[in-house]
C-alpha positions in Angstrom: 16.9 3.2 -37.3 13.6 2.8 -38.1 12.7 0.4 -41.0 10.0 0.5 -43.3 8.6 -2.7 -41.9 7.9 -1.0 -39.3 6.4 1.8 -40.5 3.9 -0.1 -42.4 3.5 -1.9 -39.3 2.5 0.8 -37.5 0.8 2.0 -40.2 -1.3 -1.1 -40.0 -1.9 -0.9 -36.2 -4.0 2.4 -36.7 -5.5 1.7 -39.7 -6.9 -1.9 -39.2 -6.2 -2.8 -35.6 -7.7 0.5 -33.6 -4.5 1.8 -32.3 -4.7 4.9 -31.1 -3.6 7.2 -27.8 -7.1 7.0 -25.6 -6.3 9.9 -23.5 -3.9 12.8 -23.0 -4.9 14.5 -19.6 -3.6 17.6 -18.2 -3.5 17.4 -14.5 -3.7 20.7 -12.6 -3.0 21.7 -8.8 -5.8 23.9 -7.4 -4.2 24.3 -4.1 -3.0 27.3 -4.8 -6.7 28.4 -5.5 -7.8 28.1 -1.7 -9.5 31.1 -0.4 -12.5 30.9 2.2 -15.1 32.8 0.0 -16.8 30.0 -2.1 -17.2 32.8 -5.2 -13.8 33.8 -5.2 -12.5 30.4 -5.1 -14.6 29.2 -8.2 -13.0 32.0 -9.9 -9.7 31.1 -9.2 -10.0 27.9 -10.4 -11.7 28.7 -13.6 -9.1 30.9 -14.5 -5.9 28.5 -13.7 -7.3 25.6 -15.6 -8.4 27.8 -18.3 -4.6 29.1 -18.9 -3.5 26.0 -18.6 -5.3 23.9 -20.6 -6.7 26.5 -23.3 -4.6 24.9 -26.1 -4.6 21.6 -25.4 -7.1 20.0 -27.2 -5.7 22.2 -30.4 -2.3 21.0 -29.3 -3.3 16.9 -29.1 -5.3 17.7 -32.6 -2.3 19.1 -34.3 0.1 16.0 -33.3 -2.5 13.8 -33.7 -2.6 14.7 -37.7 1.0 15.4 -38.1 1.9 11.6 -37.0 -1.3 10.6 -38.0 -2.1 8.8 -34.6 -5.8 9.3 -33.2 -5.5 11.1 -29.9 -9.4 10.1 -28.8 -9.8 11.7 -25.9 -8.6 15.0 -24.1 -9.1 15.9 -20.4 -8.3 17.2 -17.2 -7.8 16.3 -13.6 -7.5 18.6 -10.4 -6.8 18.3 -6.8 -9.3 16.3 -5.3 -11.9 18.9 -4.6 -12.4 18.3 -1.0 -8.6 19.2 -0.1 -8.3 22.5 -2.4 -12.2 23.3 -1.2 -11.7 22.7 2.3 -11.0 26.4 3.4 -14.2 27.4 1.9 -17.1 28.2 4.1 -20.4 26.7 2.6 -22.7 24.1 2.9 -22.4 23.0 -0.8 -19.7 22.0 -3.3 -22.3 21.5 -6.4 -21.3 25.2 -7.8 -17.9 24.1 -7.4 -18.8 21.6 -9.9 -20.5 23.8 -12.0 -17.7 25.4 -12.6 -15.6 22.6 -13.4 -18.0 21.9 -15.8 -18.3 25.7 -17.3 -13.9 25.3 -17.6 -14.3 22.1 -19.3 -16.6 23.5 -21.6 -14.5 26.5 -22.2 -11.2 24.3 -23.3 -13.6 21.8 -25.2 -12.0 18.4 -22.9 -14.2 15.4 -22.9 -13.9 15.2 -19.5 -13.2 16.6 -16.1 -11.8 14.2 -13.3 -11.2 15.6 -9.3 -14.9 16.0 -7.8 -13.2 13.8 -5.2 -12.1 13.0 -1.7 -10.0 10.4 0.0 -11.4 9.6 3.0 -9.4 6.0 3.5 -8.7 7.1 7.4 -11.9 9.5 7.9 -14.1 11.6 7.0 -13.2 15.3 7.0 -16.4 18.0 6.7 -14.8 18.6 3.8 -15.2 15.1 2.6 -18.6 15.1 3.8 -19.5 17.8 2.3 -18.4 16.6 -1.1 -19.8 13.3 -0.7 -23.3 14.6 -0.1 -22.6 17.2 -3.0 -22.0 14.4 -5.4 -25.7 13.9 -6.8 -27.1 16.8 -7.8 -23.3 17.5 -9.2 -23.1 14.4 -11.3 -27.1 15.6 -12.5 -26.3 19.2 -13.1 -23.1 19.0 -15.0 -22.0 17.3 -18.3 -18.4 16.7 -17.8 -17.7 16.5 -14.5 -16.3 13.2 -12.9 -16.1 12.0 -9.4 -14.5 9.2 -7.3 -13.9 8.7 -4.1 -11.1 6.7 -2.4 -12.3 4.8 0.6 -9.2 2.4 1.4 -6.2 1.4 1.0 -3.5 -1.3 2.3 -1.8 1.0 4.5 -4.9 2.5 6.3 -7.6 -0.1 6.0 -10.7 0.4 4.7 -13.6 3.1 5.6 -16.6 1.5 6.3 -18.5 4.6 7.1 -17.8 6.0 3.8 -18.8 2.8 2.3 -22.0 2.2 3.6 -22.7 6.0 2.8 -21.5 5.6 -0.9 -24.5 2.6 -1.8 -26.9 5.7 -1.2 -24.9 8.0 -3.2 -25.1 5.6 -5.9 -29.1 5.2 -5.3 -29.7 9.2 -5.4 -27.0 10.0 -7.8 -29.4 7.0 -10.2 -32.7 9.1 -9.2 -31.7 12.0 -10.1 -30.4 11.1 -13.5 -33.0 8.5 -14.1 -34.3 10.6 -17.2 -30.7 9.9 -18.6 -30.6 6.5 -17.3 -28.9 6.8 -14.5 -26.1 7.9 -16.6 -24.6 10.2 -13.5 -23.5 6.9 -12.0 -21.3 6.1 -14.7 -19.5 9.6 -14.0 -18.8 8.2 -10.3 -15.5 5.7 -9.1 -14.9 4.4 -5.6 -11.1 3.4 -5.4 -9.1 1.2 -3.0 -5.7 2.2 -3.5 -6.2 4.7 -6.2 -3.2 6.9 -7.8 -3.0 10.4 -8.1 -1.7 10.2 -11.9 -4.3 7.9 -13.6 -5.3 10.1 -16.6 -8.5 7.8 -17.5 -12.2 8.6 -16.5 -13.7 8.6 -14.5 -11.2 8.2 -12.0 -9.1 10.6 -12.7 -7.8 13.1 -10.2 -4.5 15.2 -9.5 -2.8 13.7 -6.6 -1.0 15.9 -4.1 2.3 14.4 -4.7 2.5 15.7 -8.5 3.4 19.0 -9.4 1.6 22.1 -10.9 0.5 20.8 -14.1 1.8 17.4 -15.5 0.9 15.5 -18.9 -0.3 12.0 -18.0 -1.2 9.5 -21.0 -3.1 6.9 -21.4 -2.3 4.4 -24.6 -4.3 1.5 -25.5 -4.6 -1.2 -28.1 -6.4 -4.2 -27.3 -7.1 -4.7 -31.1 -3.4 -4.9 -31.6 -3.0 -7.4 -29.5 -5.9 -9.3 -30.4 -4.2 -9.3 -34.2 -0.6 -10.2 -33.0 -1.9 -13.1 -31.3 -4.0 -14.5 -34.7 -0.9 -13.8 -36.3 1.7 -14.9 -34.4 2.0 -19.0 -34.9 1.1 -19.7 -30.4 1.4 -23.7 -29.5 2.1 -22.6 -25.9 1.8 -20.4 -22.6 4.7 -19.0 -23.2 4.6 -17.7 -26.9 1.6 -16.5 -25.6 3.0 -14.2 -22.9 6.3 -13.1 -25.8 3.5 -11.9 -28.3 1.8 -9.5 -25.3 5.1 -8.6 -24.4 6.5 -7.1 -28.0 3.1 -5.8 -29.1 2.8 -3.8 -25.7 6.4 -2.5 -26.3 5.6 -0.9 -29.7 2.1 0.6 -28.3 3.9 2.0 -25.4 6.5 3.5 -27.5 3.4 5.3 -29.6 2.7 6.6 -26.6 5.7 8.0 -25.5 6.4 9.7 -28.5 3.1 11.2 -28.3 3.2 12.1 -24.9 6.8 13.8 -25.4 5.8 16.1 -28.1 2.7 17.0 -26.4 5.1 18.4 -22.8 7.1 19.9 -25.5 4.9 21.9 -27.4 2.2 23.0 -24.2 5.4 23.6 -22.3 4.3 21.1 -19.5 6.3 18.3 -17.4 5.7 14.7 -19.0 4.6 12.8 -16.0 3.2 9.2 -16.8 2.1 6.8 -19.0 -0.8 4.9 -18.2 -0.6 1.3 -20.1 -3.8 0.3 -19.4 -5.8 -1.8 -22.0 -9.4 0.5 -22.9 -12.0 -1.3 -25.4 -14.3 0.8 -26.7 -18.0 -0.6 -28.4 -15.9 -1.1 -31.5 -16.1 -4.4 -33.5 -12.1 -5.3 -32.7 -11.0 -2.8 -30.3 -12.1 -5.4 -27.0 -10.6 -7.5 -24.5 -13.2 -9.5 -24.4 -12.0 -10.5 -28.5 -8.7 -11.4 -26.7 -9.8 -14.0 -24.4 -11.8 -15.3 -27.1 -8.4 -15.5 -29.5 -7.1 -17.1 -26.5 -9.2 -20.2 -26.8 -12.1 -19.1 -24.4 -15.6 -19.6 -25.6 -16.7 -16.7 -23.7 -15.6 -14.1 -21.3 -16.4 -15.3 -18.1 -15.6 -19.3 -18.6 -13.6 -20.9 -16.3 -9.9 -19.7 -17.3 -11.0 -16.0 -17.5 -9.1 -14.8 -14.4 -6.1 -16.5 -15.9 -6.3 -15.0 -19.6 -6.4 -11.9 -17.2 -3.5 -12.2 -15.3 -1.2 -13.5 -18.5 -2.7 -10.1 -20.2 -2.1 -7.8 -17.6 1.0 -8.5 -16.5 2.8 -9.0 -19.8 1.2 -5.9 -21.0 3.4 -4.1 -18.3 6.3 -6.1 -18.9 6.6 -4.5 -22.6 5.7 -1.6 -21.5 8.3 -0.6 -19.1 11.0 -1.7 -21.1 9.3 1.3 -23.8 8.8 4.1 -21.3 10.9 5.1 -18.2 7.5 6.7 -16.7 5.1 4.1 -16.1 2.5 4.6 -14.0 -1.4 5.4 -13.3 -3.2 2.1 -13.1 -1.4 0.1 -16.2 -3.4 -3.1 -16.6 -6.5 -4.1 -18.5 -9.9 -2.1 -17.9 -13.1 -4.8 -18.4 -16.0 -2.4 -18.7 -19.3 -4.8 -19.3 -21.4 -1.4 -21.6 -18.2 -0.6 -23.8 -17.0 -4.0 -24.6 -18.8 -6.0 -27.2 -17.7 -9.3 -26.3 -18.3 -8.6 -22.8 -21.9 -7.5 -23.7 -22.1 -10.7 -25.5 -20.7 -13.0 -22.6 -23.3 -11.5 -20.4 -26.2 -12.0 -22.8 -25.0 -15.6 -22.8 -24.5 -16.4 -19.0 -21.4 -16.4 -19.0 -20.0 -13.6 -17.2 -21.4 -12.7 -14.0 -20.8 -10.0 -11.1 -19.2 -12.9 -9.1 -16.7 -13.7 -12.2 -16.1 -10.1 -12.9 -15.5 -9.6 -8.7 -13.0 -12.6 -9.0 -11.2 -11.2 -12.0 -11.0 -8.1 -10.2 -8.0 -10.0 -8.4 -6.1 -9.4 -11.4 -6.7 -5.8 -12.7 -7.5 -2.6 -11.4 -11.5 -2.4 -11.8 -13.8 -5.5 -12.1 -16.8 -4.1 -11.7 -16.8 -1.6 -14.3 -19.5 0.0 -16.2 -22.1 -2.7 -15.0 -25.7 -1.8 -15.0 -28.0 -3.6 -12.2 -31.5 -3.0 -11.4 -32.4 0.3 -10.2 -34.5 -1.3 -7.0 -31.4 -3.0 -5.7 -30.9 -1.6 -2.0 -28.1 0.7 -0.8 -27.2 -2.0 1.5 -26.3 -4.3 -1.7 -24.5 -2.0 -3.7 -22.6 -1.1 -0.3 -21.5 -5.1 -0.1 -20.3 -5.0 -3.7 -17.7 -1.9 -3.3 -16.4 -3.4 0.2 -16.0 -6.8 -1.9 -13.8 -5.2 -4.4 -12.6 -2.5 -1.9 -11.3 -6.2 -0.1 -9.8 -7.2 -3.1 -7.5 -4.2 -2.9 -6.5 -3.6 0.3 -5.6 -7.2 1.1 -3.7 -7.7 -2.4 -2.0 -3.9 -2.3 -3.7 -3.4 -5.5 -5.8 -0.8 -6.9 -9.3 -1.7 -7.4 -12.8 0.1 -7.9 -16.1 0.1 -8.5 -18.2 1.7 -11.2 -22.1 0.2 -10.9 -24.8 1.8 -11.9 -28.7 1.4 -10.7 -30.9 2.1 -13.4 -33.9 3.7 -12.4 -36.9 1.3 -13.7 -35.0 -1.3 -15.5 -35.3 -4.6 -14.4 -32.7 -7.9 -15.1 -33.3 -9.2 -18.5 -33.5 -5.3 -20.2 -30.9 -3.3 -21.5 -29.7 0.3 -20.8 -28.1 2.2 -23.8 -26.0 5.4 -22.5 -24.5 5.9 -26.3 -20.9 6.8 -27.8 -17.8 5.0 -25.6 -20.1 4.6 -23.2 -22.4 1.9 -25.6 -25.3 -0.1 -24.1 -25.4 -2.7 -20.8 -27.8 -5.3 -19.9 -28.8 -5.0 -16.6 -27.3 -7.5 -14.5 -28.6 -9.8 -11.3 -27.1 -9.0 -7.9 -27.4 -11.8 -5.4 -30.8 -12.2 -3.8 -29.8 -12.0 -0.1 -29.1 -9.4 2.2 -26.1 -8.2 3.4 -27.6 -5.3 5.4 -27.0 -6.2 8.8 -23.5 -6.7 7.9 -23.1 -2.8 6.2 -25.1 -1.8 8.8 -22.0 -2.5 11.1 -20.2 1.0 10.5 -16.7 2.4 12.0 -13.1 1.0 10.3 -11.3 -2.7 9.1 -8.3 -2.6 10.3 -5.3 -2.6 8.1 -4.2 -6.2 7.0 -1.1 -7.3 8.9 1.3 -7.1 5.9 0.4 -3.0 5.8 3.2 -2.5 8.5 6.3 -2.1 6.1 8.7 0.6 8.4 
């Protein structure tokens, strides 16, 4: 039975603390849209994700206001474009994403996610050709989201793909630059990604799921920030007890949500995503977290630790709320939509080094950071096989979102507006690392990859 303490409570959580359900994505199979003839295909796909998803932003709106829970986002991912695409014959897969973009538009979804490949093993000329398609899609659409998957535990990492991916970044920069560089911010490289993450920009339909699935995505880093003022904490382990029972209730918002959202669009429930999101929000950060902690800044020594005790008691409550956990589930750090991470950079005390090593213990690091727009392909190259390390060795996901803003320096500031809020650009290390990318071919698998 449900009391009316906890009514208010949850009352409370939405009204005061930024509770809300950050993302309900539909996630739609395209492989059933193959067909050789580019035109052909683009129409099949437009018309599948139309069908499905013509009613669910309607549908999240009408739940949203009958349980009075903000649904803030609603979006879609596909089949990674370079698997359904493969059996077309062109040159280019940028109409493809055009017409993502025009299907998008047509069901009024923030967001887009499966201008993708997963080239962990090797490059396809499917992957190849999306991969070289990727700037001048990111510049010619709105909504359109793209990530690319370029190791993993079991295979090893793709080096070739790597080193290719620091110029995709560079042109992808160039040809946004009169939107500062905003198309990089539209653009994910994964280690170990998952097929049923519903947040952007990583988000893509993996070939495991089935036709159309409803993934969610709670969040609620204000409410934890609160129940941690609140709750009376003398130790470490009071600490990890108030995580754990605040991340239980959030999850069990979601669940609700995501339940009457299969019901009502007629669509398998497939996952909820308990990741942490901030947005630029006075009280909705993780950065605010650390800080309740007893951390000065994000980024002093401790950091990785307030991490970890985070992360993993955030999915401790969780599973015990929801029998389908899945997607990512851990704490995102983005430096542009975080305020107290904005802060902690300002101040010196958070750093691409510390946000790499905190990487260690969550699924993306080096999120949303904005470096200067001259730093080499070669650099940004090093910075995604660091991370890409991270996750391969660990059997973790991890990724990299970076953006080179054309004509910024270190020491200004980028402002890309709404969730996305405002960076300052950050320092890379000074010395080169080109001869090393330079290098080409495949690491290996670690050792501890060989499980049969």
């Amino acid at each position: 039975m449900i009391t009316k303490h906890e009514i208010f409570e949850t009352q409370d959580m939405i009204l005061k603390e930024n509770l809300d359900v950050r993302t309900i994505t539909m996630g739609i199979s395209l492989l059933d849209c193959a067909h050789e003839d580019i035109e052909v295909f683009n129409e099949n796909i437009y018309k599948k994700i139309t069908h499905y998803a013509k009613d669910l932003v309607r549908t999240c709106d009408e739940i949203a206001q009958e349980y009075g829970i903000p649904v803030v986002n609603k979006r879609i991912s596909i089949t990674p474009i370079a698997i359904a695409a493969a059996g077309c014959k062109t040159d280019s897969y940028v109409s493809v994403a055009e017409t993502l973009d025009r299907a998008a538009k047509e069901c009024s979804v923030d967001f887009i996610g499966g201008f993708s490949a997963l080239v962990e093993k090797g490059l396809t000329p499917s992957d190849q050709k999306l991969i070289d398609s990727i700037p001048e899609a990111l510049a010619v659409t709105d909504r359109v989201c793209s990530s690319i998957n370029v190791g993993s535990t079991r295979y090893g990492l793709n080096m070739d793909a790597v080193k290719m991916l620091g110029q995709t970044l560079l042109d992808t920069a160039e040809l946004t630059k009169d939107r500062e560089s905003i198309g990089c911010a539209k653009l994910v490289v994964f280690c170990n990604s998952v097929g049923d993450n519903p947040f952007m920009a990583g988000a893509y339909h993996g070939l495991s799921e089935g036709d159309v699935v409803i993934n969610v995505g709670v969040s609620g880093p204000g409410v934890v920030k609160e129940a941690l003022e609140a709750e009376a904490i003398s130790d470490f382990e009071s600490m990890c007890e108030a995580i754990k029972k605040t991340s239980f209730k959030i999850t069990r918002v979601g669940q609700l949500m995501a339940q009457e959202a299969s019901k009502r669009l007629g669509v398998p429930f497939g996952t909820i995503d308990l990741s942490l999101a901030p947005t630029p929000e006075i009280g909705d950060s993780i950065g605010e977290i650390f800080q309740v902690m007893g951390l000065e800044h994000p980024g002093a020594h401790g950091t990785t630790l307030a991490l970890a005790i985070l992360n993993d008691n955030v999915k401790k409550g969780g599973i015990m709320a929801s029998s389908h956990v899945g997607g990512l589930s851990g704490a995102f750090i983005p430096v542009s939509e975080d305020h107290a991470m904005i802060k902690a950079v300002e101040a010196g005390s958070l750093t691409l080094d510390k946000l790499e090593s905190m990487t260690s213990v969550c699924s993306v690091g080096i999120d949303m950071v904005a470096v200067p727009g001259d730093t080499p392909a070669s650099k940004l190259a090093g910075i995604i096989a660091d991370e890409a390390a991270i996750g391969m060795i660990n059997n973790k996901t991890t990724a990299v979102r970076i953006i080179p803003v054309i004509g910024k320096e270190v020491g200004e500031v980028v402002e890309f507006g709404g969730l996305l809020g405002y960076a300052p650009i950050m320092p890379v290390n000074p010395f080169s690392s080109e001869t090393f990318m330079d290098r080409g071919g495949r690491v290996p698998a670690p050792v501890h990859s060989f499980k049969n």
